[in-house]
C-alpha positions in Angstrom: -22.7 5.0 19.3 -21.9 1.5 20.1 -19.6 0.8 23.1 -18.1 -1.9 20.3 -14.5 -1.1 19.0 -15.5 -1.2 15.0 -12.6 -3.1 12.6 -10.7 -0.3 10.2 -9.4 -1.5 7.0 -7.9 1.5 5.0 -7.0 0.7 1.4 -4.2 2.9 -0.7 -3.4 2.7 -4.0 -0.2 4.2 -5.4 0.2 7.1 -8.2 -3.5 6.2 -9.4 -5.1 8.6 -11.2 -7.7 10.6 -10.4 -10.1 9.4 -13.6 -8.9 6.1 -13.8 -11.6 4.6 -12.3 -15.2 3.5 -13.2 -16.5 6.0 -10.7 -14.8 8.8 -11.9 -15.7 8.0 -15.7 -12.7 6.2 -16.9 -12.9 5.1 -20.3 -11.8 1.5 -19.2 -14.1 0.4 -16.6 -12.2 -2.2 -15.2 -12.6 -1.3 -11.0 -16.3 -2.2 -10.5 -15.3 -3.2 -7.1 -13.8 0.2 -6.0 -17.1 1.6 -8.1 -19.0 -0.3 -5.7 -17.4 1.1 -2.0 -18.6 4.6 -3.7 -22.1 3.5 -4.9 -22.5 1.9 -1.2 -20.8 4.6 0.9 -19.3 7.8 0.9 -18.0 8.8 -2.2 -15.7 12.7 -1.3 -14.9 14.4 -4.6 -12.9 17.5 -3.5 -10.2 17.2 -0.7 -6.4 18.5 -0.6 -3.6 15.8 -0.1 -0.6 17.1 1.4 1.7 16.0 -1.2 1.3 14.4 -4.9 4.5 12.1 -4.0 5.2 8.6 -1.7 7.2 9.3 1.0 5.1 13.4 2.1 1.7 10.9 1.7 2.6 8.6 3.8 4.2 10.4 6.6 0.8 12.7 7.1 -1.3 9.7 7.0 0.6 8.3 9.8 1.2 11.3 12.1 -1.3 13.5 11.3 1.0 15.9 10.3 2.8 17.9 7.4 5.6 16.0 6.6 7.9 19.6 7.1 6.5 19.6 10.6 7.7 16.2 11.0 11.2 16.3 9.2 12.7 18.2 6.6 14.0 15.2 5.0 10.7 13.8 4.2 9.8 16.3 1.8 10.4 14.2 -1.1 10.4 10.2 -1.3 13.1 8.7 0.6 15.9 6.9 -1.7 18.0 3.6 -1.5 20.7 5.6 0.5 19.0 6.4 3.7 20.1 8.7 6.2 18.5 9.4 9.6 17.4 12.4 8.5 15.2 10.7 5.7 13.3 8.6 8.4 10.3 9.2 10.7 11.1 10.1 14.3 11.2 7.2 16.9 8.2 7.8 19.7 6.4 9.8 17.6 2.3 8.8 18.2 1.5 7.1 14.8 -1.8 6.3 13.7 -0.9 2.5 14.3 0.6 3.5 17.6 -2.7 4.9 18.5 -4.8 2.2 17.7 -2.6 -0.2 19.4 -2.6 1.5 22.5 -6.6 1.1 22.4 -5.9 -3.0 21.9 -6.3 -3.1 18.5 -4.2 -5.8 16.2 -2.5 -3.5 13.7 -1.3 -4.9 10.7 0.2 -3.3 7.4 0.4 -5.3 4.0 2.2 -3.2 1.1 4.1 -0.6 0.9 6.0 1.2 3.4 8.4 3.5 2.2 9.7 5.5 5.3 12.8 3.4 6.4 14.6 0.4 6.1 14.1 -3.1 8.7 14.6 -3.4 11.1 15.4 0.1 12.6 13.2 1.9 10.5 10.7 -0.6 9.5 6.7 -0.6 10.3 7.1 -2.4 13.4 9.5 0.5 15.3 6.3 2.8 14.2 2.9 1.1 15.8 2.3 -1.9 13.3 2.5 -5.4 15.1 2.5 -6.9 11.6 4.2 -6.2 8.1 3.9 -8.1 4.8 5.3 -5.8 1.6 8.0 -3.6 0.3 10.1 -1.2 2.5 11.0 0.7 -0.9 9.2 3.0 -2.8 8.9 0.0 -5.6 9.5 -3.6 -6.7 9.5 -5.6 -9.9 6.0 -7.5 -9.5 7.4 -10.9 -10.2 10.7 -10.2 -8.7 9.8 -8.3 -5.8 13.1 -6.7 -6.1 13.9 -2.5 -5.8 15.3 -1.5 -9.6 15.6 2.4 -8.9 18.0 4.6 -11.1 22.0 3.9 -10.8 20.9 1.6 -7.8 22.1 -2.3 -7.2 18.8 -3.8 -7.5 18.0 -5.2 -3.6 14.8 -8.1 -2.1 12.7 -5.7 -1.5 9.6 -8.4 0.3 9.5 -8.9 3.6 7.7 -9.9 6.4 8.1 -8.1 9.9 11.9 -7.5 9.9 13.2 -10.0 7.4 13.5 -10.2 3.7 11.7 -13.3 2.0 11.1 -14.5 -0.6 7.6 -15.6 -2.4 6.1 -16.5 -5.8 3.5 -14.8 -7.0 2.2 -11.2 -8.4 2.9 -8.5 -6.0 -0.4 -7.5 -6.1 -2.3 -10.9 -5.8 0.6 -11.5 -2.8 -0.6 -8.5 -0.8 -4.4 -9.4 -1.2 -3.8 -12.4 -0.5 -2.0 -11.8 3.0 -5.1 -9.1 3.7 -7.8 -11.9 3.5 -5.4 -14.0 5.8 -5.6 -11.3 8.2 -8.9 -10.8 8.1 -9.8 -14.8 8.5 -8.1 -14.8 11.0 -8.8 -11.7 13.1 -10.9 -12.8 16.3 -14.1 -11.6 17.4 -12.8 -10.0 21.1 -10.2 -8.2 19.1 -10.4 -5.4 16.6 -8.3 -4.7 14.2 -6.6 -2.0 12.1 -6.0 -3.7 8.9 -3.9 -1.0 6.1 -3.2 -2.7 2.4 -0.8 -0.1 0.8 -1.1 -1.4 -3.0 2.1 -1.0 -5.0 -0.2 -0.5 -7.9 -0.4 1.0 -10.3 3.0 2.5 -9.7 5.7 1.6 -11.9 7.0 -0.7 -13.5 4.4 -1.5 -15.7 4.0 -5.0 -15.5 0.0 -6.8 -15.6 -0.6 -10.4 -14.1 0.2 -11.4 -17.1 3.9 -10.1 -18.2 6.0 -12.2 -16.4 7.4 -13.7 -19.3 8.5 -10.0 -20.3 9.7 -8.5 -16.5 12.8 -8.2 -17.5 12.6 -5.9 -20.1 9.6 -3.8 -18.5 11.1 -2.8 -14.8 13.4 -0.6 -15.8 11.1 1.7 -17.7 10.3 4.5 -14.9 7.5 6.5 -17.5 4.5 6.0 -19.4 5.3 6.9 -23.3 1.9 7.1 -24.3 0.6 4.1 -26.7 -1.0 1.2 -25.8 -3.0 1.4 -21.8 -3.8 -2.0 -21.6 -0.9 -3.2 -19.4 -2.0 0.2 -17.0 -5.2 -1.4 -17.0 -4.4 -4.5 -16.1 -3.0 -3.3 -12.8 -5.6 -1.7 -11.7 -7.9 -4.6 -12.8 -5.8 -6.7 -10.3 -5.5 -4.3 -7.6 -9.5 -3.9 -8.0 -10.3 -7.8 -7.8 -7.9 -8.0 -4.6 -10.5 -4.7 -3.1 -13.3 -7.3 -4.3 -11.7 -10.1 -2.1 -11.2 -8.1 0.8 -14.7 -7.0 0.7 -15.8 -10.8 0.2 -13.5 -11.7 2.9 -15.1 -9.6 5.8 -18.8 -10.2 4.5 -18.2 -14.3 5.2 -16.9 -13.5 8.5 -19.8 -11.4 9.1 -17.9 -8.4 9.6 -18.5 -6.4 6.4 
């Protein structure tokens, strides 16, 4: 093994389907980048996920545990109205925690979805860096929550403060992962986690801002036309693409 601390990027995509990609014989083949992370690497077809939800994902992948080991309250995704009990325990070892301990730069860009900045936000958990969405979602051109009999909130921020940016929320978050990764430094490893929003609702494409509006308050799929679907994971997949293009020119890939 090499004494050399190796750079982790761990990509997540959000309520994608299990044959909606190339790999796993979609009908639209439309994620030749993800197709080629299988083709290249290691490509597990049978595994058990601790939960089919947001919130239950999320907390194992950062603790390690079940989220009813962790707390009860974090069975099911956390809402708009949080309450302590909703939230991950403070001083819990996190995955980020871990790594940071061992000198690594830790950085999420995405989602979040397990507290609200600044008490309950990424960097009370291990991450020295956040770009992304506390909530469980945003409108892609807005960047604002829209959940159910909830006042719409910004729901972009970076490290502990809401802001605001133009752009795709999809194109945003790639685009703050190749920052990252230009400008990690050679001494330093880092752990580098790009929680895609997509293709989670609402279904909006790169190309629907004209019609946001109407589309972010639709929380289901009625069937029809998949091209919109498509599109998001055609965007999330080009942002894989420029990730992987991003470490190969700094000779890290």
């Amino acid at each position: 093994a090499s004494a050399r601390a190796p750079n982790i990027v761990f990509i997540m995509a959000d309520d994608l389907g299990h044959g909606d990609l190339g790999v796993t014989n979609a009908r639209q083949r439309n994620t030749p980048n993800i197709d080629q992370l299988a083709a290249e690497g290691l490509h597990l077809t049978n595994g058990y996920a601790n939960a089919a939800i947001c919130s239950p994902t999320r907390t194992a992948l950062l603790t390690g545990n079940y989220q009813y080991r962790v707390r009860t309250g974090l069975q099911e995704p956390i809402g708009a109205q949080l309450a302590q009990a909703d939230t991950l325990p403070q001083g819990l070892p996190t995955l980020a925690s871990v790594f940071a301990e061992r000198g690594y730069a830790t950085s999420l860009i995405g989602k979040w979805h397990l507290g609200d900045p600044p008490r309950y936000g990424p960097l009370q958990y291990g991450y020295q860096h956040f770009f992304g969405i506390p909530k469980g979602a945003a409108d892609y051109f807005r960047h604002r929550v829209n959940l159910a009999g909830e006042e719409p909130t910004d729901g972009l921020f970076a490290g502990d403060r809401r802001v605001e940016r133009a752009g795709y929320l999809t194109t945003l978050f790639s685009d703050e992962a190749v920052r990252i990764i230009e400008a990690s430094q050679p001494d330093r490893p880092f752990f580098l986690s790009v929680h895609y929003s997509a293709p989670h609702w609402p279904w909006e494409g790169p190309e629907d801002q004209a019609v946001s509006a109407q589309l972010r308050d639709i929380f289901r799929w009625d069937g029809g036309d998949l091209g919109t679907y498509g599109a998001m994971l055609a965007a999330m997949d080009h942002g894989v693409g420029r990730i992987m293009t991003a470490l190969k020119a700094k000779g890290i890939d």
